[in-house]
C-alpha positions in Angstrom: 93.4 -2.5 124.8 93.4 0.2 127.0 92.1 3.8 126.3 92.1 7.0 126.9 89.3 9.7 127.6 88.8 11.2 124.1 89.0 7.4 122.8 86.7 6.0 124.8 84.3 8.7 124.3 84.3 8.9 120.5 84.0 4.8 121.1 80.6 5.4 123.2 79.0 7.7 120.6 79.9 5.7 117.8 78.2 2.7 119.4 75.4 4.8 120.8 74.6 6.2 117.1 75.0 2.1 115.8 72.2 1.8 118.3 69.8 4.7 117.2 70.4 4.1 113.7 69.4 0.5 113.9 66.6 0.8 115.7 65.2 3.5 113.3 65.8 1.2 110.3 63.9 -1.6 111.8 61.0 0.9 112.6 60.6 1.3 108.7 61.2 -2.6 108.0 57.9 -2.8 110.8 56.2 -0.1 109.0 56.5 -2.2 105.6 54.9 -5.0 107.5 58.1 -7.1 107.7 59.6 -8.6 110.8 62.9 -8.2 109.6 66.3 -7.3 112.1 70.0 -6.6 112.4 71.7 -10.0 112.7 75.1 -8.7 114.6 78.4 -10.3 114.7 81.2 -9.9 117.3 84.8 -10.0 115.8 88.1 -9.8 117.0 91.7 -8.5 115.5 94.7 -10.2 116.3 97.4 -7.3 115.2 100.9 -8.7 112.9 102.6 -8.3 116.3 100.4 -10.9 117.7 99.3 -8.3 120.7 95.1 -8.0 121.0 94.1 -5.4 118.4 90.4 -4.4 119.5 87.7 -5.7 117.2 83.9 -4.6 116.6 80.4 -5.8 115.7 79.2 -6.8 112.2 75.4 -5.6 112.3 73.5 -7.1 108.9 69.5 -6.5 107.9 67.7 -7.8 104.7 64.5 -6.9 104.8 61.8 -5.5 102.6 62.7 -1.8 102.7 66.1 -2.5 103.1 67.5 -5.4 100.5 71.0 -5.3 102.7 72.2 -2.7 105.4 75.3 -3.4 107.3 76.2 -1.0 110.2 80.0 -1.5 111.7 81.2 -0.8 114.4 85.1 -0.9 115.2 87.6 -0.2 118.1 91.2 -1.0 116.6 94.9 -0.3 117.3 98.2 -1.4 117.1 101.3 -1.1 114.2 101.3 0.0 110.7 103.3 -2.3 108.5 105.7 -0.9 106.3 105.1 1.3 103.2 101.7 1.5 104.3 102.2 3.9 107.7 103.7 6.0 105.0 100.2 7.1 103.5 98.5 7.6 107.1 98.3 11.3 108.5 101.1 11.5 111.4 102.1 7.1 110.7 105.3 7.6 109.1 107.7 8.4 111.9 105.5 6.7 114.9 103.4 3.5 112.6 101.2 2.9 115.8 97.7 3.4 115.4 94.1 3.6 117.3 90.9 3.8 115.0 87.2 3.7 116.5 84.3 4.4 113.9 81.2 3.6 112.1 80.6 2.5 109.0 77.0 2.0 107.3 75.9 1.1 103.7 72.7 0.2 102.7 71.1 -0.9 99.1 67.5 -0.6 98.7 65.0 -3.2 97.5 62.5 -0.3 96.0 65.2 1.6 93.0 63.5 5.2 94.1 64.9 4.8 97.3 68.7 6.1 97.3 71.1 4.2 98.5 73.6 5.6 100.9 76.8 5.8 102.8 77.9 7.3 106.2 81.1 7.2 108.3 82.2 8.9 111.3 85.9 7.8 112.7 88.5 9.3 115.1 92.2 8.0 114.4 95.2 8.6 116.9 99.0 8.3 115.3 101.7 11.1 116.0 98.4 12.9 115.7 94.9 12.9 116.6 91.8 13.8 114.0 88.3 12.8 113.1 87.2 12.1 109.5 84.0 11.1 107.8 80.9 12.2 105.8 77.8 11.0 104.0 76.5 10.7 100.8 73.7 9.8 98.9 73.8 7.1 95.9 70.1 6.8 94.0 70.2 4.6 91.1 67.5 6.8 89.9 67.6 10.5 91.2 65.1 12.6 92.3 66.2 16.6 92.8 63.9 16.9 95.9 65.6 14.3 98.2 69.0 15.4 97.1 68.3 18.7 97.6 66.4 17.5 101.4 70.0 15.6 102.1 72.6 18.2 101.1 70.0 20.7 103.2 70.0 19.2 106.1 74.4 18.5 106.2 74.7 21.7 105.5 73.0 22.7 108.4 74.9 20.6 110.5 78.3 22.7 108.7 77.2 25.8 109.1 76.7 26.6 112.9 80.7 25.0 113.4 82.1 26.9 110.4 80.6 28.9 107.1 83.4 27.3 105.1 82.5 23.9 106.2 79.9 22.8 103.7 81.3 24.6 100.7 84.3 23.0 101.2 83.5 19.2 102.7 80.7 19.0 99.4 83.4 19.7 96.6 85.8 17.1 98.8 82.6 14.6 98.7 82.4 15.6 94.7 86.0 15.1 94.0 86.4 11.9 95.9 83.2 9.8 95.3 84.2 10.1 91.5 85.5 6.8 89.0 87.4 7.8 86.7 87.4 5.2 84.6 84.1 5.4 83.8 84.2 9.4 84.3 81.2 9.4 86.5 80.2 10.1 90.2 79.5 7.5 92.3 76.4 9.3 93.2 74.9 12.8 94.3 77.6 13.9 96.9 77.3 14.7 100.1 79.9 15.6 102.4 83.7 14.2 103.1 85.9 15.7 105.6 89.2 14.0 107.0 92.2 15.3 109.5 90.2 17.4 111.2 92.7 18.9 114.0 90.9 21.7 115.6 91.1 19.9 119.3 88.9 17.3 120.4 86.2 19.3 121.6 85.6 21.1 118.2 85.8 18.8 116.2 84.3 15.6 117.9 81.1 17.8 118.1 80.8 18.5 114.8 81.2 14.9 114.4 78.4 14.4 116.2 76.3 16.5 114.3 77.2 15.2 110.9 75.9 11.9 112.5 72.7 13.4 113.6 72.0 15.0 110.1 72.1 11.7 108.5 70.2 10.1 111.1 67.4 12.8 110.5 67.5 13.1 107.1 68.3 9.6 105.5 65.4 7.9 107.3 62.7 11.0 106.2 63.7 10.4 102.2 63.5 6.4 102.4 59.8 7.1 104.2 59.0 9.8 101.4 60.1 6.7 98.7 59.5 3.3 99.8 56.1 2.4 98.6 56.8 4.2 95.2 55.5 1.8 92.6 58.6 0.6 90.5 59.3 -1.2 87.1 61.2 -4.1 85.7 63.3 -1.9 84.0 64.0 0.6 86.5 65.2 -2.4 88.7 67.5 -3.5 85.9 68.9 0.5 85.5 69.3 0.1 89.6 71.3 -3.4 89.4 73.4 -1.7 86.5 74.1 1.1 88.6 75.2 -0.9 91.4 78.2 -2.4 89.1 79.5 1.2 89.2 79.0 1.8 93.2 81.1 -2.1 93.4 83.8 -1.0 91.0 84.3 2.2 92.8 84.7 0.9 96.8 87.2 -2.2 95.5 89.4 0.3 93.3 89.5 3.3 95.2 87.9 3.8 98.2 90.0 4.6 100.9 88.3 2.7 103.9 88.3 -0.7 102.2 92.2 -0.6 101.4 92.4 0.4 105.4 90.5 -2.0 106.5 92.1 -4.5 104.8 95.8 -3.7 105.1 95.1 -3.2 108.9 93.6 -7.2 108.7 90.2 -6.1 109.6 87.0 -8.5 109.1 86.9 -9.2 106.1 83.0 -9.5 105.7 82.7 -6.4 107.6 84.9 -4.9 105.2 83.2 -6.4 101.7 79.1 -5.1 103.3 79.4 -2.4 101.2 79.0 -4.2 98.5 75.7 -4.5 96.9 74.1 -7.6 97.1 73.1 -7.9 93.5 74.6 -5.8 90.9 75.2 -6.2 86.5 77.8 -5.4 84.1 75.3 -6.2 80.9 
């Protein structure tokens, strides 16, 4: 699959943030005295048309700190199928696609350490955009690390636009929300998608959205991780983690794409928490 500039470029910082962020997570798992590591998996996508379709690296950890982190990794492209290039920005007259991104989720052994999701992407149809975000997910909330992670992304906003943060925070609000149990997935964050300002712009703001998390995420599990914790505040986390499941196979976005664009399926599915109740 051949690329262009801007697609090779966002590919390279995607991959080069995989890197940074890995290697920061592992620093904590060595700081907790475990020898734990990212266990990473090549994959390949074959598109319908039976034409190579690009394919990234499944990165896994479970440590001590970290009960399961994935970290994704993905260079993709080739045709829409039906209906479905109908609800993609710029697929419904031209159903060829290229996506590059990263995609991280990571549950947390200790329950006052939030759990947390972060995606940066850059999708090419009729048109060309970047999309993303981050937002953090305790099971048990404290007002000092959310107010520490909403901080720093809105510093990352402001410098590219005032309106930024305001605006990508109530998108965060309004889409990390299940309404059938009429309750936010978590604390928000940020959520931003079709950004067309040109490549430039927006591809640096990108890259700072990227940068925030990586400064901020790592400084609140540090502040948290040798918290003492309680049977029952592990059983209110596994509880919580039914609700965080329920939400990303009913209606998050990236799963459905992932999986009506026949991406890897257990690269897909990380997000999942690996142990969760519905008592």
């Amino acid at each position: 699959m051949e690329l262009d500039d801007q697609q090779a470029a966002a590919r390279a910082w995607f991959e080069a943030l995989r890197d940074r962020i890995c290697a920061e997570f592992v620093a904590i798992e060595r700081e907790a005295g475990s020898d734990a590591g990212f266990d990473y998996i090549a994959w390949d996508r074959v598109d319908p048309s039976g034409l190579p379709g690009g394919g990234g690296v499944r990165g896994v950890m479970k440590g001590r700190v970290f009960e399961k982190v994935g970290v994704n990794v993905s260079t993709v492209g080739g045709t829409f199928e039906g209906d479905f290039a109908k609800t993609i920005h710029g697929a419904a007259d031209n159903p060829q696609f290229f996506a590059t991104g990263i995609s991280l989720v990571a549950h947390m052994a200790n329950p006052h350490v939030p759990a947390v999701h972060m995606n940066c992407r850059f999708l090419v149809t009729a048109k060309r955009w970047f999309g993303g975000g981050a937002d953090l997910n305790p099971p048990l909330p404290i007002a000092a690390d959310t107010a520490d992670f909403h901080a720093t992304l809105q510093a990352a906003c402001d410098p590219h636009d005032p309106g930024y943060y305001p605006r990508f925070k109530q998108w965060a609000d309004d889409y990390f929300y299940i309404p059938h149990r009429q309750v936010h997935r978590g604390v928000g964050g940020i959520f931003f998608d079709h950004l067309e300002n040109g490549f430039d712009a927006d591809f640096a703001f990108t890259r700072a959205v990227g940068e925030a998390f990586l400064d901020a995420y790592p400084r609140i599990v540090r502040r948290r991780m040798h918290e003492p914790f309680t049977a029952a505040d592990t059983a209110a986390m596994h509880a919580w983690r039914g609700r965080y499941a329920e939400f990303n196979l009913v209606y998050d976005r990236g799963t459905l794409f992932g999986l009506k664009t026949g991406g890897n399926i257990d690269a897909i599915l990380m997000s999942l928490p690996p142990v969760a109740t519905w008592d």
